[in-house]
Every structure is written in C-alpha cells, then in structure tokens.
C-alpha positions as CSV (number, residue, x, y, z in Angstrom):
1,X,-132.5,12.5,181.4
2,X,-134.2,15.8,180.6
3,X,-133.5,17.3,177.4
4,X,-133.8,21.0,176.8
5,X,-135.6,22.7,174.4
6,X,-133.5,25.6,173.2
7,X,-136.0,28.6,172.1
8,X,-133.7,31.1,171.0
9,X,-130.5,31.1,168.8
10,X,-127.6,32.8,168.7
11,X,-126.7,34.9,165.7
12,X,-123.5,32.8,165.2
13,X,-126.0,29.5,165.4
14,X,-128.7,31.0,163.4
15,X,-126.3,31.9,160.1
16,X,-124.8,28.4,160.2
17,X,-128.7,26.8,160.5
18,X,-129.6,29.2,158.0
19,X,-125.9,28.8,155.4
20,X,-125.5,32.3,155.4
21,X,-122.6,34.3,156.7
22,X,-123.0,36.4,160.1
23,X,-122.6,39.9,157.7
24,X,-125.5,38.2,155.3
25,X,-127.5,37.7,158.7
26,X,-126.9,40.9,160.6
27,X,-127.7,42.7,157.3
28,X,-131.1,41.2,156.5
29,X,-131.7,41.0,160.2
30,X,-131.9,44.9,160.5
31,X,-133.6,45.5,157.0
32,X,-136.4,43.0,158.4
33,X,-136.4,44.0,162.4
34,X,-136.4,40.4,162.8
35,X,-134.0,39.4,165.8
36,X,-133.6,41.7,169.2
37,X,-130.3,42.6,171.3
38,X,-129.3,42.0,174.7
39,X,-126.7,43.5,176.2
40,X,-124.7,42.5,179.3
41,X,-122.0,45.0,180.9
42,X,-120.1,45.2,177.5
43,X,-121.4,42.4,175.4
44,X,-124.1,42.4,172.9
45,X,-125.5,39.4,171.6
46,X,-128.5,39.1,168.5
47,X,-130.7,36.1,169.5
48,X,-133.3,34.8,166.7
49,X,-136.5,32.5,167.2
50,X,-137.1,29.5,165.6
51,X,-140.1,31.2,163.7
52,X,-137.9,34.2,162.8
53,X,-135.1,31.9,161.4
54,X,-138.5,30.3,158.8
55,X,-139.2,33.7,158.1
56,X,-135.5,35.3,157.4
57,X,-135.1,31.3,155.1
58,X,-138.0,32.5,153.2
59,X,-136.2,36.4,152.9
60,X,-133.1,35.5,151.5
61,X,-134.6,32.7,149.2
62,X,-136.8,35.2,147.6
63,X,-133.6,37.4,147.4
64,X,-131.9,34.7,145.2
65,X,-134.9,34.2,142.6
C-alpha cells in the first residue's frame, strides 16, 4: 500500500492543526499573505503549506505574549 503525502491543507484542516478558528485563520492569513486561493467555477478554497502553517504557529504565538 502507498501512502500519500498530502502537501497542501485546507483552510478548514489548517485552523484545526493550528487550534484557531477559520475567522482567526483567514484574518492572520491576509495580514501575513501567507496562504493563496483557487477558484473553481464558483468555489474558492484557501490552501496552506506545511511550512506556512510553522510560520502562521509562530504568528499567532507571538500575538498571545
């Protein structure tokens, strides 16, 4: 069996890795440009890296303190 190694998350998957709520996300996504859009017909989904997750955990920790 091959497993698959998943390189980009979802916005929805990337605030529950992350604990913070999809407004929390979308709103320190756009202040940092991390993240980028696709769109298909109608829908628009936010997908993150792995590397932009570290770097938006490291963000909203230095928020807190």
């Amino acid at each position: 069996m091959k497993t698959q190694e998943l390189k980009y998350v979802t916005r929805r998957r990337a605030a529950v890795l992350l604990g913070l709520s999809e407004m929390e996300l979308i709103r320190i996504s756009s202040e940092s440009g991390f993240g980028h859009k696709e769109v298909a017909g109608e829908q628009e989904e936010t997908y993150f890296t792995y590397e932009e997750l570290r770097q938006i955990c490291m963000l909203a920790v230095h928020q807190v303190h």
